[in-house]
C-alpha positions in Angstrom: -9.9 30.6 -20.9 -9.2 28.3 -18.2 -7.1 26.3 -20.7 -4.8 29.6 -21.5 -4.2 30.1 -18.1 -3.6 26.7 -16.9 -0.9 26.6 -19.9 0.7 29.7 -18.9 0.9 28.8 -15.2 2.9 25.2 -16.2 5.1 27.4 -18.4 5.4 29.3 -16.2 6.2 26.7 -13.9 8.8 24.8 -16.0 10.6 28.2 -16.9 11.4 29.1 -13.1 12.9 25.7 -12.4 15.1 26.1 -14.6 16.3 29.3 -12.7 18.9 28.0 -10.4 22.0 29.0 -11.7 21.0 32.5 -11.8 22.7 35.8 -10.3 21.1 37.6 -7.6 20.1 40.0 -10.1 18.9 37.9 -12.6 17.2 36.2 -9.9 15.7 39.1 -9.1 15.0 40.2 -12.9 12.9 36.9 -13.5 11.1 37.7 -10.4 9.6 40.5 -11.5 8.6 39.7 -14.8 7.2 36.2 -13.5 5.1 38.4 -10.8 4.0 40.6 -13.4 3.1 38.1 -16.3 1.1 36.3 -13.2 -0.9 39.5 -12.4 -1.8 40.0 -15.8 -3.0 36.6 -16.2 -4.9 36.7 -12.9 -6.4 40.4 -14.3 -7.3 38.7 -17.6 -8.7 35.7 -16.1 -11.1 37.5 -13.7 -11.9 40.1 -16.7 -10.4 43.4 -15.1 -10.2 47.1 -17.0 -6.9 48.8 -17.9 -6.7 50.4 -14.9 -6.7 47.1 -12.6 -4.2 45.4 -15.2 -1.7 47.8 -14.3 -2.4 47.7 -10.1 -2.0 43.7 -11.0 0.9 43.7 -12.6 2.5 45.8 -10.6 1.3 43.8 -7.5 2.5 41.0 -9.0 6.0 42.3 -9.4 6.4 43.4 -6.3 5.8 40.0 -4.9 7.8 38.3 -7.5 11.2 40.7 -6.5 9.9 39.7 -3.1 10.1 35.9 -3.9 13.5 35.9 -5.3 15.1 38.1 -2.6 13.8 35.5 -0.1 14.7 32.7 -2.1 17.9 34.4 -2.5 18.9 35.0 1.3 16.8 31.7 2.1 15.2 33.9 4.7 11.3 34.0 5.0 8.9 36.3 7.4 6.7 34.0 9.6 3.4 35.5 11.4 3.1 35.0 15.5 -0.4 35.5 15.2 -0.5 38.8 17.0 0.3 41.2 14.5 4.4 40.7 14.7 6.8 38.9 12.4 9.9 37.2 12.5 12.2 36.0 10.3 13.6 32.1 10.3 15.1 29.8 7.7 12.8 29.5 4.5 11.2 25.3 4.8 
């Protein structure tokens, strides 16, 4: 099983590098299915029901579409350490 997963994840891996000359929307698009294909892996790997497949995959997605959009406006959310966030060029 590990061997599956670490196969997908450098797939995975290659695939998304070769997303730079994407739209924002296609950006976006390979986000989401990237976030989703992850949670399902993750589900898989740790052995989960129907039910949790689907909370993971659409977990996944949402950080995925989260991702892009921040790789997009090369913006990211930073923690103060006090319950408040701010937002500062991406490293």
């Amino acid at each position: 099983m590990k061997t599956h997963i670490l196969a997908a994840l450098s797939a995975a891996t290659l695939a998304l590098s070769a997303c730079s000359d994407l739209t924002p929307e296609q950006r976006t698009v390979a986000g989401v299915a990237g976030g989703a294909a992850a949670g399902l892996i993750a589900a898989d790997a740790l052995k989960a029901d129907d039910d949790w497949r689907l909370i993971a995959a659409l977990g996944g997605a949402a950080a995925g579409t989260v991702v892009a959009q921040n790789n997009q406006s090369r913006q990211c959310a930073y923690s103060r350490g006090d319950g408040t966030y701010y937002t500062a060029a991406c490293p």
